[in-house]
PATILO-451561 format. One record per residue (C-alpha): residue in three letters; residue number from 1; x, y, z. Coordinates in Angstrom, 3 decimals. Each point is the difference from the previous one (the first is absolute). Example, Ala and Ser with C-alpha at 12.3 -4.5 7.8 and 13.67 -1.06 7.14 Angstrom:
+---------+-----+----------+----------+----------+
: residuo : num :     east :    north :       up :
+---------+-----+----------+----------+----------+
:     Ala :   1 :   12.300 :   -4.500 :    7.800 :
:     Ser :   2 :    1.370 :    3.440 :   -0.660 :
+---------+-----+----------+----------+----------+
***
This chain:
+---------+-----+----------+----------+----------+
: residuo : num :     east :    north :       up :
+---------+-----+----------+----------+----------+
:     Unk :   1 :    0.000 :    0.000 :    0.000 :
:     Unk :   2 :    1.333 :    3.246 :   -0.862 :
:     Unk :   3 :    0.200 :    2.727 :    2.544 :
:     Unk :   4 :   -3.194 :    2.707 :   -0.437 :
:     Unk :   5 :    1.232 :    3.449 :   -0.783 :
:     Unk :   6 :   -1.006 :    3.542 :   -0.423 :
:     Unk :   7 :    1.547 :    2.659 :   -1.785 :
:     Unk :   8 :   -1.891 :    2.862 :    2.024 :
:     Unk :   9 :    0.465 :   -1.716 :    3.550 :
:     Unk :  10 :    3.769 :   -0.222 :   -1.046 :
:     Unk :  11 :    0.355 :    3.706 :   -1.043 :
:     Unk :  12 :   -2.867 :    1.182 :    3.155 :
:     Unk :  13 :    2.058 :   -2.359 :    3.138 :
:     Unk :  14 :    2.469 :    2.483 :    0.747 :
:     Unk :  15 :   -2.271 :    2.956 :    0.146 :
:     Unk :  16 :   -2.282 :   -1.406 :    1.985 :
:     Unk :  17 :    2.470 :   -1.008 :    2.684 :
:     Unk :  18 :    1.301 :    3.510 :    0.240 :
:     Unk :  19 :   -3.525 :    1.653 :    0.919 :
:     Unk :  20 :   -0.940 :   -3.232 :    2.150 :
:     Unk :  21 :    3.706 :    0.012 :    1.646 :
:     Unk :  22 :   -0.724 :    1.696 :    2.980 :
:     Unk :  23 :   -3.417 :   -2.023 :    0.378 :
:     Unk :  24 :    1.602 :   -3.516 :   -0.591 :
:     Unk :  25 :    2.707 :    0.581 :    2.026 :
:     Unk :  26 :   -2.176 :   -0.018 :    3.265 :
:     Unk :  27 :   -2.675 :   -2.432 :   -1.597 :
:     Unk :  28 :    0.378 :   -3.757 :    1.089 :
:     Unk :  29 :   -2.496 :   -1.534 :   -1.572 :
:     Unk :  30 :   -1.590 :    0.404 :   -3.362 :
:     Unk :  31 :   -2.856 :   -1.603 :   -1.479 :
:     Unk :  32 :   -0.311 :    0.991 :   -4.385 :
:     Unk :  33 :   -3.240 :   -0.388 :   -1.403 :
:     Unk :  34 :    0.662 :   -0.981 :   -4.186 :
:     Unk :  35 :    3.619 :   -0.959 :    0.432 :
:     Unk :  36 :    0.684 :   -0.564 :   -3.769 :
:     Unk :  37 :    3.191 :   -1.133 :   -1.024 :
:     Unk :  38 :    1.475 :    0.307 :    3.095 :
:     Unk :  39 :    2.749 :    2.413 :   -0.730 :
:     Unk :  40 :   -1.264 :    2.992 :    2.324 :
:     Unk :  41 :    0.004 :   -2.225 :    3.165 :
:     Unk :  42 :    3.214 :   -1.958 :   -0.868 :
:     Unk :  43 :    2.177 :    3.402 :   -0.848 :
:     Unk :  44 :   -1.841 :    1.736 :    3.245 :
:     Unk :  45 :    0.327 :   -3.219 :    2.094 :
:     Unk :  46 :    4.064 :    0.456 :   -1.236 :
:     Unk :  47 :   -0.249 :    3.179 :    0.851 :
:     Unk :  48 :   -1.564 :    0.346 :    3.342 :
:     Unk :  49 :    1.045 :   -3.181 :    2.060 :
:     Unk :  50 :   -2.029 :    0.828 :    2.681 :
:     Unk :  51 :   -2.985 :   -1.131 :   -1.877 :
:     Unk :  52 :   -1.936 :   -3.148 :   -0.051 :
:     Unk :  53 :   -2.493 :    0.026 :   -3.201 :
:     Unk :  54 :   -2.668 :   -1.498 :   -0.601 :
:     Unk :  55 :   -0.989 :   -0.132 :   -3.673 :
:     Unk :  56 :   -3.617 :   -0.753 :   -1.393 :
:     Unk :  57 :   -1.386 :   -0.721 :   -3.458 :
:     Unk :  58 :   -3.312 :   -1.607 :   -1.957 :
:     Unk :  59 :   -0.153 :   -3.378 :   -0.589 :
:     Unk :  60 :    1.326 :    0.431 :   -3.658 :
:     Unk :  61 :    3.458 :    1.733 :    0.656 :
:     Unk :  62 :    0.834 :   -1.713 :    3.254 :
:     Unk :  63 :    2.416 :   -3.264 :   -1.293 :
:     Unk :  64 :    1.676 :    2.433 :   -2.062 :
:     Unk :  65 :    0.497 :    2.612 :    2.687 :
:     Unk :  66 :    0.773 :   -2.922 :    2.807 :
:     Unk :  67 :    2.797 :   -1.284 :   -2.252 :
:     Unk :  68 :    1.440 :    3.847 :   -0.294 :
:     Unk :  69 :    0.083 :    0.156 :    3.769 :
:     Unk :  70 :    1.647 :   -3.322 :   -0.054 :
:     Unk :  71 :    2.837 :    1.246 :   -2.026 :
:     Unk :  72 :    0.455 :    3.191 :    1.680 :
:     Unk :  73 :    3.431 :    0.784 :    1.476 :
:     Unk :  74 :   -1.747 :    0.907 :    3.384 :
:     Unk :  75 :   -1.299 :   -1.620 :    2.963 :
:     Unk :  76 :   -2.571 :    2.111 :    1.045 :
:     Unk :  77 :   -2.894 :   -0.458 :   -1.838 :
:     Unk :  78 :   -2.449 :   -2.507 :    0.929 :
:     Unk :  79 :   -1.825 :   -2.630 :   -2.595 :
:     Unk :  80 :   -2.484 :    1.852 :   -1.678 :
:     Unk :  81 :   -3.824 :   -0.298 :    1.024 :
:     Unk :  82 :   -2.895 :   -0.254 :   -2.333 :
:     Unk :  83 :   -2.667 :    2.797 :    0.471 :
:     Unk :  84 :   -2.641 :    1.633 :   -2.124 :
:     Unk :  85 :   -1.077 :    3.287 :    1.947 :
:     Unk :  86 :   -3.434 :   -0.227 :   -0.883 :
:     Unk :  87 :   -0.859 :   -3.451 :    0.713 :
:     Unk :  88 :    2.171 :    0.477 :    3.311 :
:     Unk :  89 :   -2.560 :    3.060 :    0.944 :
:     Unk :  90 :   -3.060 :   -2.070 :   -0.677 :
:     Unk :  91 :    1.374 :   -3.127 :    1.824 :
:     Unk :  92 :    0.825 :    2.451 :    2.397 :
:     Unk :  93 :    3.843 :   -1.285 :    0.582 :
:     Unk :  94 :    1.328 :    3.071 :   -0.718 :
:     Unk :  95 :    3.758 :   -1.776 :   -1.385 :
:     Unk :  96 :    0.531 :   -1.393 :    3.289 :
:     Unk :  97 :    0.297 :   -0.153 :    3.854 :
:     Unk :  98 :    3.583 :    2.032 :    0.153 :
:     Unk :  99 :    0.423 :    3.422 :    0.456 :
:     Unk : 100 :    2.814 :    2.263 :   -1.571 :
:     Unk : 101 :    2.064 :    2.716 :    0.213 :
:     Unk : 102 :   -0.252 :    1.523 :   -3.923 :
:     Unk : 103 :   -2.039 :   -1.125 :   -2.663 :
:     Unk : 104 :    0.787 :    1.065 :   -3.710 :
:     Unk : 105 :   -1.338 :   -0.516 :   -3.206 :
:     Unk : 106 :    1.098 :    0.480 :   -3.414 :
:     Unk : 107 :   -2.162 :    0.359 :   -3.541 :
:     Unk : 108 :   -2.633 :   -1.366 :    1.116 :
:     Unk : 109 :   -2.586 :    2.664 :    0.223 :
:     Unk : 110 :   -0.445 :    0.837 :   -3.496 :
:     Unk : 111 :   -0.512 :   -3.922 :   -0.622 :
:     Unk : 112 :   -2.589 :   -0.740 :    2.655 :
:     Unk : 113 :   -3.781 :    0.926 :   -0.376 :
:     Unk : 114 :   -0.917 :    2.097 :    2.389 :
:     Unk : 115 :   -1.580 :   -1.865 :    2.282 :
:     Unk : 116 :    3.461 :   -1.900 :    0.369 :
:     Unk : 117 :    1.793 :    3.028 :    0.851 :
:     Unk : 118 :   -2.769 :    0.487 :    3.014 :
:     Unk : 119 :    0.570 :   -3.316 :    1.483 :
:     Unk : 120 :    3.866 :    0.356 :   -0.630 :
:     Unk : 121 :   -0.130 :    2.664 :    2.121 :
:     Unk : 122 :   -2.349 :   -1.712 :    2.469 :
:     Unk : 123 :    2.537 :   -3.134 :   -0.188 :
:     Unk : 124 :    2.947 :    2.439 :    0.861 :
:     Unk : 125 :   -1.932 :    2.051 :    2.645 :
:     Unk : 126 :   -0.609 :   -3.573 :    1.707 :
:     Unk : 127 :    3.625 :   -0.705 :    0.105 :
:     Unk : 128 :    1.929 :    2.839 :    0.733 :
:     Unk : 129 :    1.159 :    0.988 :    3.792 :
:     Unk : 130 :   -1.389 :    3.308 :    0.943 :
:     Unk : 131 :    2.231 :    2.604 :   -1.258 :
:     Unk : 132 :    1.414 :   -2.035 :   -2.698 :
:     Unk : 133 :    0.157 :    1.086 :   -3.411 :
:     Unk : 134 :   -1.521 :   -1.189 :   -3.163 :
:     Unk : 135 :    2.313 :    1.028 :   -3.418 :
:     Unk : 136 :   -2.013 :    0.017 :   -3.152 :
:     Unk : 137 :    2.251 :    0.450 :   -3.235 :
:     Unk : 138 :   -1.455 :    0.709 :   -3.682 :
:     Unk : 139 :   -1.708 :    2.776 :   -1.994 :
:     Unk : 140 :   -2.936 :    1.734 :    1.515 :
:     Unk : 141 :   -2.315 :    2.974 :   -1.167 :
:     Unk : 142 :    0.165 :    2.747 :    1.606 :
:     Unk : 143 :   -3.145 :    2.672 :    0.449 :
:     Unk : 144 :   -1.581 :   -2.161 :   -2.665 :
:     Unk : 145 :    2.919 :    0.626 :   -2.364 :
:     Unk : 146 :    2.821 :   -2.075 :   -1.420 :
:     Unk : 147 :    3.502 :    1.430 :    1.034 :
:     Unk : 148 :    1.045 :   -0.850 :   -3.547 :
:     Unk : 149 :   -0.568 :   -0.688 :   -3.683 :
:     Unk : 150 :    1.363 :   -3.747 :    0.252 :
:     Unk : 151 :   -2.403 :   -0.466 :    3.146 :
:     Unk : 152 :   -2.486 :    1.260 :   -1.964 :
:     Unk : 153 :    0.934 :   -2.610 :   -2.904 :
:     Unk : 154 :    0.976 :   -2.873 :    2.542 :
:     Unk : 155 :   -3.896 :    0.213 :    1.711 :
:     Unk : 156 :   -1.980 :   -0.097 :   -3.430 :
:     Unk : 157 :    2.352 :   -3.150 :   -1.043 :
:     Unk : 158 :   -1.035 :   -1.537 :    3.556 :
:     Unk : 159 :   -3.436 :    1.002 :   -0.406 :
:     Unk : 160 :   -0.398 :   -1.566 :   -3.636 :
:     Unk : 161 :    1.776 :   -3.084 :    1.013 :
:     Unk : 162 :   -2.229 :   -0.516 :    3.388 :
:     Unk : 163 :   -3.009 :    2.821 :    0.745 :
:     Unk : 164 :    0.583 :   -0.951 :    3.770 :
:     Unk : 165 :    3.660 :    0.843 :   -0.458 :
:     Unk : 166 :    1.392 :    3.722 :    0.550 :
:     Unk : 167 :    1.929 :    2.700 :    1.431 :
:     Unk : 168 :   -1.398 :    1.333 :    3.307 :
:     Unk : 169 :   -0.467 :    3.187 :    1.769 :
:     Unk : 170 :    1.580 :    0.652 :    2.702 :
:     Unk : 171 :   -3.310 :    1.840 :    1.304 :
:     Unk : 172 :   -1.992 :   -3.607 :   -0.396 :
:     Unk : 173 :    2.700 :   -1.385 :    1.916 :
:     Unk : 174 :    0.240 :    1.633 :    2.904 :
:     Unk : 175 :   -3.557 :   -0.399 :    0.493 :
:     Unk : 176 :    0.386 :   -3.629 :   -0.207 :
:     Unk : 177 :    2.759 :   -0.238 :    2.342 :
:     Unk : 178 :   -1.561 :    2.490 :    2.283 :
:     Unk : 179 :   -3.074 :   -2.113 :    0.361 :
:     Unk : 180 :    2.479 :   -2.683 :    0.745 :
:     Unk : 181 :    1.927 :    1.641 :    2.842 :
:     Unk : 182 :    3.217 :    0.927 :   -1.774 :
:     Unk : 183 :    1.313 :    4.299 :   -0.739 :
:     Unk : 184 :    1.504 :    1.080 :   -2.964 :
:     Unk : 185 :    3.385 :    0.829 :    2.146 :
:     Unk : 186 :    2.009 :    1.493 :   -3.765 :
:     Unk : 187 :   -0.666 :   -0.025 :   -3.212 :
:     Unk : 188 :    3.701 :   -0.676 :   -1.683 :
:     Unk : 189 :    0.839 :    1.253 :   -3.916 :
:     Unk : 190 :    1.804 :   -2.892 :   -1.284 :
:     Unk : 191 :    2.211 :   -0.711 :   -3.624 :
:     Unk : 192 :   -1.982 :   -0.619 :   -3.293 :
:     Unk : 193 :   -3.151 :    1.828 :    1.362 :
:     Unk : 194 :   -0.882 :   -2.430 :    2.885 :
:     Unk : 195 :   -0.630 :    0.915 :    3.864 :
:     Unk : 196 :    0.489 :   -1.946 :    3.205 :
:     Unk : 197 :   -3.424 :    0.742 :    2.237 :
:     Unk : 198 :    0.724 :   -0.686 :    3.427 :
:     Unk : 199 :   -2.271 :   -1.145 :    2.438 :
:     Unk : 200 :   -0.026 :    0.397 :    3.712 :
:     Unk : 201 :   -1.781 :   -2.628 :    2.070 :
:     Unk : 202 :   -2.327 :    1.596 :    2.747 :
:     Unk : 203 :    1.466 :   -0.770 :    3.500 :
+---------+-----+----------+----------+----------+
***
């Protein structure tokens, strides 16, 4: 099996680690909702060896993400767990009995309906200590407005491949994650027209 790779998570890793540094650094624990290919937790799991990660991922990406992790030149990163958000909100599990320190999620917004971003915020409001911080990477809307022309382009190519797929605003989420227990704490420019929302669980 061939390792899973992605350009953009190569070129975004770094960047990512530099706004979250100071976050990670006192972090212990973080659960990832969407994990992907792996290659944010394994180069933030390299970098920041105080962390123990737990990665999570649908049914259909898990082997290959679970044989990523197996690879990876680190230690601290545990087996990847199945979970679908949704159907974890209306089983009510909620991904889990543990609680953590940080959560973070990456691209994953724009690719859920709607209602999955809700209960992926009601799945990481049910697992994070009070306090702790939630980091969620990607392009957003802002005001109702793209923050660029290739946004613009990138959310009518999700839209016409998926109508429940799309770029969201960072108004919508807030309400979400308000309703959910969990402050915006920054809202972070990042490279290539992306953000980093962060959110602040209630203590």
């Amino acid at each position: 099996m061939e390792l899973p790779y992605s350009p953009s998570a190569d070129r975004n890793k770094e960047a990512i680690g530099d706004a979250l540094a100071n976050y990670l650094s006192q972090a212990s624990t973080v659960f990832e909702i969407g994990s992907g290919t792996g290659q944010h937790a394994i180069y933030l799991c390299g970098r920041f060896k105080n962390l123990q990660w737990q990665p999570t991922e649908q049914a259909l990406h898990l082997e290959s993400l679970a044989y990523a992790i197996e690879k990876a030149p680190v230690n601290n990163i545990a087996a990847p767990v199945e979970l679908d958000v949704a159907e974890s909100v209306k089983d009510k599990v909620s991904g889990g009995t543990s609680h953590y320190t940080f959560a973070y999620s990456s691209n994953t917004a724009h690719i859920m309906s709607i209602d999955e971003v809700a209960a992926m915020f009601q799945v990481i409001a049910s697992r994070l200590d009070p306090n702790a911080f939630f980091a969620l990477y990607g392009p957003f809307k802002i005001d109702g407005s793209h923050t660029s022309d290739g946004n613009a382009e990138f959310d009518a190519n999700l839209r016409m491949q998926q109508s429940h797929m799309g770029i969201r605003d960072k108004d919508e989420l807030e309400f979400l994650a308000n309703s959910c227990g969990l402050e915006l704490h920054s809202d972070n420019p990042m490279p290539a027209n992306n953000r980093i929302l962060l959110w602040r669980a209630k203590g």
